[in-house]
C-alpha positions as CSV (number, residue, x, y, z in Angstrom):
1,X,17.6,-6.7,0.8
2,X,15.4,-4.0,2.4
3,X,12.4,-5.2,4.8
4,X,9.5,-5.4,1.7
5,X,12.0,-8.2,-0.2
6,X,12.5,-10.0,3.6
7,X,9.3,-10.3,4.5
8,X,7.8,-11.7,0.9
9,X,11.1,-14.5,1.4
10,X,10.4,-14.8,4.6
11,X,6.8,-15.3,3.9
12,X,7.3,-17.7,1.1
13,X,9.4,-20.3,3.3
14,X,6.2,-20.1,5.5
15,X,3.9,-21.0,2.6
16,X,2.0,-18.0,3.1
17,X,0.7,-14.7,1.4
18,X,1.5,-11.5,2.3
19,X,-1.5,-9.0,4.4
20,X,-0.9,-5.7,3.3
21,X,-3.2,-2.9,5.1
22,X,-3.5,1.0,4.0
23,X,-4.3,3.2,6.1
24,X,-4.8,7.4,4.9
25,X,-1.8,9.1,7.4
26,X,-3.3,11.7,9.7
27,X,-6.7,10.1,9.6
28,X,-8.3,10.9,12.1
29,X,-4.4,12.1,13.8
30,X,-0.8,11.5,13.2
31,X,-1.0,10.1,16.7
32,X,-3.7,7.4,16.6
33,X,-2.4,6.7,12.5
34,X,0.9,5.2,14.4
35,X,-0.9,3.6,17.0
36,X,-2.8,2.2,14.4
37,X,0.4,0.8,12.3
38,X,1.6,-0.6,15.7
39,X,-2.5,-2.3,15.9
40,X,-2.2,-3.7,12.3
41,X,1.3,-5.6,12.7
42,X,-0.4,-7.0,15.8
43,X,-3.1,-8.3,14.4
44,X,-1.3,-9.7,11.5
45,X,-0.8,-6.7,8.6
46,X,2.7,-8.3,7.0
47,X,3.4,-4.5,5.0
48,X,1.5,-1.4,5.8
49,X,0.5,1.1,3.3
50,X,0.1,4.7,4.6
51,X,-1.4,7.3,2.3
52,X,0.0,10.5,2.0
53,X,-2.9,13.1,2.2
54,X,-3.8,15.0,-1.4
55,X,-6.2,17.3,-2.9
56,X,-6.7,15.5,-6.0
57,X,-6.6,11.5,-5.5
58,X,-7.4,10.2,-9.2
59,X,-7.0,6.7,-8.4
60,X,-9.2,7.1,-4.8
61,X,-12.7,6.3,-4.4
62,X,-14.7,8.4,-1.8
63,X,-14.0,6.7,1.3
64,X,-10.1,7.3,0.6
65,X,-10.9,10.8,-0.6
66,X,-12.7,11.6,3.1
67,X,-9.7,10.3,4.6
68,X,-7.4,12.2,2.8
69,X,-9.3,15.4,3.7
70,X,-10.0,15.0,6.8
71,X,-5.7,14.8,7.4
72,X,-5.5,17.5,4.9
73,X,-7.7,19.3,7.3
74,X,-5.3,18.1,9.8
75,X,-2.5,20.0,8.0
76,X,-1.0,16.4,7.5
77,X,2.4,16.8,5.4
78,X,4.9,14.6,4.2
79,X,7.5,16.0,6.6
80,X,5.4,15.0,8.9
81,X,4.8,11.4,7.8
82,X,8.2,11.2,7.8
83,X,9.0,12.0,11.1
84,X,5.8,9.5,12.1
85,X,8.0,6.5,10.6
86,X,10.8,7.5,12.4
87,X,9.3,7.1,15.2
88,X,7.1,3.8,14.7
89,X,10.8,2.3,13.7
90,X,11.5,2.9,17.6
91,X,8.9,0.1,18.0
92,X,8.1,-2.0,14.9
93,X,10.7,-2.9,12.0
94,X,7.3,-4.1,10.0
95,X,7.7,-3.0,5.9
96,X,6.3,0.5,5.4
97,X,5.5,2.2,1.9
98,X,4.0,5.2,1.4
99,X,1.5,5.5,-1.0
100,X,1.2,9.4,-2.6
101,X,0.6,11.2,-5.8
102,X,3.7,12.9,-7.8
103,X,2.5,16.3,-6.9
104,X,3.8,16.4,-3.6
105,X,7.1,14.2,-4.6
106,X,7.8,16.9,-6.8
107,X,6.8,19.8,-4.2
108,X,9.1,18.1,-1.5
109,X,11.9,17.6,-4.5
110,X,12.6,13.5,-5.3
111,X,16.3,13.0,-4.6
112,X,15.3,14.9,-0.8
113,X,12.5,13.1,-0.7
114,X,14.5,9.4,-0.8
115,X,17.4,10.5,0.9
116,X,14.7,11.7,4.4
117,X,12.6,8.8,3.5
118,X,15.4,6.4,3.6
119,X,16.8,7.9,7.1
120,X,13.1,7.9,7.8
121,X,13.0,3.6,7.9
122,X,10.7,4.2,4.9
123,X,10.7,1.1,2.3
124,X,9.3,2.3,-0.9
125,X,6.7,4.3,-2.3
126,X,3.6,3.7,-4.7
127,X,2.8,6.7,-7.0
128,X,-0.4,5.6,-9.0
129,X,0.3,8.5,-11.4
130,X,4.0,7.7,-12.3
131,X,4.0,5.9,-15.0
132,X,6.9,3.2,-15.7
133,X,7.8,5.1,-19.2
134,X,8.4,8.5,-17.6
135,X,9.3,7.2,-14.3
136,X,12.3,5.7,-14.9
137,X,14.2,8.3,-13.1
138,X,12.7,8.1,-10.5
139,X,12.6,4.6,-10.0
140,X,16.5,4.8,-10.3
141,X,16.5,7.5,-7.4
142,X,14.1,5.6,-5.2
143,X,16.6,2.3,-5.8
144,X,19.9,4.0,-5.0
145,X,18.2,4.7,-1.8
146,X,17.5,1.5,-0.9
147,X,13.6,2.0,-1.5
148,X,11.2,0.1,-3.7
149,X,9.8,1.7,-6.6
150,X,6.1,-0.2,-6.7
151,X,4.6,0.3,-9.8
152,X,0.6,-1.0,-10.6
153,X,-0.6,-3.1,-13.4
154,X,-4.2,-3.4,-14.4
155,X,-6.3,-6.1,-16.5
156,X,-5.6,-4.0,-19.6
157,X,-2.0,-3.6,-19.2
158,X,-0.3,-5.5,-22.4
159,X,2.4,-7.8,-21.9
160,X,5.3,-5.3,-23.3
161,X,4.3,-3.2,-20.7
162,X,4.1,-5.7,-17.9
163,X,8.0,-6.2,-19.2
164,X,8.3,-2.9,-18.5
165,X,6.9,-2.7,-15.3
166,X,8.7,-5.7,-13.9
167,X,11.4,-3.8,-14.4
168,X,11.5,-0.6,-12.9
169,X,9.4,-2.0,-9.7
170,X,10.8,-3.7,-7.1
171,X,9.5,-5.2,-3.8
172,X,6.4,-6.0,-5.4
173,X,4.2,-5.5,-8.4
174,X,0.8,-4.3,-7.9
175,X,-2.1,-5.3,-10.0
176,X,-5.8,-3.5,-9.9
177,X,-8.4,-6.1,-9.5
178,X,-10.7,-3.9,-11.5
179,X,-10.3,-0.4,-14.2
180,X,-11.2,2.4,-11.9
181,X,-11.0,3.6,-8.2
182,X,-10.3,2.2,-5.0
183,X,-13.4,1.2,-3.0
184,X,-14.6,-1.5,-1.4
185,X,-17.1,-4.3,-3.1
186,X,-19.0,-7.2,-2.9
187,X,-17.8,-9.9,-5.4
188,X,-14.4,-10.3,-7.8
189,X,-13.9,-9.9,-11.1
190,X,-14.6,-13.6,-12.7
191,X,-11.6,-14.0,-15.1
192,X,-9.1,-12.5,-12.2
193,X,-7.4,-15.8,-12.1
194,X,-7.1,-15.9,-15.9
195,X,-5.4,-12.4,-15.3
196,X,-3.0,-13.8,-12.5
197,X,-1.7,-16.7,-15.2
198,X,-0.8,-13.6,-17.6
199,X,1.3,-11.8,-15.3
200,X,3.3,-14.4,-14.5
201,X,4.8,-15.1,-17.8
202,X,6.2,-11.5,-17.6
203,X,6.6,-10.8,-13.7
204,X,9.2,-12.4,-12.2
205,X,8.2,-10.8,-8.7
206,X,5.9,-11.0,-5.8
207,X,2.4,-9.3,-7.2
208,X,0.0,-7.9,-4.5
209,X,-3.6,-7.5,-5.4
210,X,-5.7,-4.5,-4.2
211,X,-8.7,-2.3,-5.1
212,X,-11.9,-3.9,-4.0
213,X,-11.0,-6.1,-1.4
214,X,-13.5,-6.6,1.7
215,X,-13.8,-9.2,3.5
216,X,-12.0,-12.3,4.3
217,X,-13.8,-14.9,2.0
218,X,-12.6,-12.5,-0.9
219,X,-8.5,-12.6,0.8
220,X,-9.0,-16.1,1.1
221,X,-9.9,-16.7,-2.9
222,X,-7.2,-14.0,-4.1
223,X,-4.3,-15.3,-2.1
224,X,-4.8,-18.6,-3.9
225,X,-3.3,-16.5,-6.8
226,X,-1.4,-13.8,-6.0
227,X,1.4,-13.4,-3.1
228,X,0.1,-10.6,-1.4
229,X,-3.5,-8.9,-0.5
230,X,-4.0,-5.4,-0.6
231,X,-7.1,-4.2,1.9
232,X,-7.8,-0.5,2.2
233,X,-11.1,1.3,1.8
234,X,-12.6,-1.2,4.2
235,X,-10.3,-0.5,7.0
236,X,-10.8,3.0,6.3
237,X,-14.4,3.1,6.6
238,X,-13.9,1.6,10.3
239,X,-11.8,4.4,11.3
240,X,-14.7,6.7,9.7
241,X,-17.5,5.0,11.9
242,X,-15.5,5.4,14.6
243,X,-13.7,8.5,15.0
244,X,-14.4,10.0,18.1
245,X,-14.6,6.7,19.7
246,X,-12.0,5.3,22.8
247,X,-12.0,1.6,20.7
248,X,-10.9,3.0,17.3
249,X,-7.7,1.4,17.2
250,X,-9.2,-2.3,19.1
251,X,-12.3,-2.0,16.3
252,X,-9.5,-2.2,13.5
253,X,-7.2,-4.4,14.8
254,X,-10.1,-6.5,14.7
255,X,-11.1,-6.4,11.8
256,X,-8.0,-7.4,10.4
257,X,-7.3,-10.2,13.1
258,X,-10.5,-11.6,11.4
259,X,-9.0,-11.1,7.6
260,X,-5.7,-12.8,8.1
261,X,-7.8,-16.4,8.9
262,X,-6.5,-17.2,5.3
């Protein structure tokens, strides 16, 4: 049982649904993106997400895109991430996945890539543009070394393929609130609860929700039907208002202190 599987159990005893926070690596620094993880778990992130910097972030609205080029700019790479893990797990044993795009798994080379990342204390990754059906591999790989394969599921996904997708992932399933990119918004999707009913006649899993998620009023409503809360672009446009700025890393941990009231 790695840390992802703990902490949903763990969570579940508790009666309570998992916070999960992404945060772009290198954004504004490598050095304030692990004071940052340290700032999340405070506040009450249960899982972080950090994004792995690349030129060409299909599934990435702008405010992720920014990010991503501002650590590209950085000269951010996954070796470095890498050795950025390795040293939050001197402090913090909270879950840690890293969110990229199969371009750089395939640069770095995939069975390297879970060997360092397991010696890393990294415990899975999400790779929007792996798809279950030709990632199978992969997922095996990522599995024999003891790191979750996290695969995402939309409102159009049919129910073979949520079989499917149950399958290769592990940890957690994630399902896109909305077709489209990552950003934040004002309102949810009406027949989102509809959808949650659906996956769970073919998800046997924890499912985390993500893409479009704000505020706390909206993490309240979705954790009513799903065990885990994906927030992202909302975080990151803090860290954009406020780069430069001594209380970056206070300004986010409050804003997150102020999303787990659910």
């Amino acid at each position: 049982m790695n840390r992802i599987e703990a902490k949903f159990k763990e969570l579940k005893k508790q009666h309570k649904k998992a916070l999960i926070t992404y945060i772009c690596a290198g954004d504004p620094n490598l050095r304030t993106t692990g004071e940052l993880v340290l700032e999340l778990e405070k506040n009450g992130a249960d899982i972080i997400e950090l994004g792995v910097p690349f030129s060409d972030p299909i599934a990435d609205g702008p405010t992720i895109q920014r990010a991503a080029l501002r650590s590209l700019k950085n000269r951010t790479s996954l070796a470095d991430i890498l050795r950025l893990v390795r040293k939050i797990r001197q402090k913090s044993q909270i879950p840690i996945l890293l969110m990229t795009y199969f371009n750089p798994v395939y640069q770095f080379g995939l069975e390297n890539l879970a060997r360092e990342a397991e010696k890393s204390g990294v415990d899975g990754f999400i790779i929007p543009d792996l798809l279950p059906e030709s990632g199978k591999k992969a997922s095996r790989i990522l599995k024999k070394h003891k790191l979750d394969p996290v695969f995402l599921v939309s409102p159009l996904t049919s129910g073979k393929r949520l079989g499917l997708i149950n399958k290769e992932s592990s940890g957690f399933v994630y399902y896109v609130s909305v077709t489209g990119i990552t950003g934040a918004r004002t309102g949810l999707p009406q027949d989102i609860a509809r959808h949650a009913q659906i996956l769970r006649r073919y998800i046997n899993q924890p499912v985390a929700v993500g893409f479009g998620v704000s505020n706390a009023r909206q993490v309240k409503q979705l954790s009513a039907w799903f065990d885990g809360v994906i927030v992202g672009s909302a975080i990151v446009t803090i860290i954009e208002k406020n780069i430069g700025k001594k209380d970056l890393v206070e300004k986010v941990g409050k804003f997150v202190r102020n999303l787990k009231k659910f």
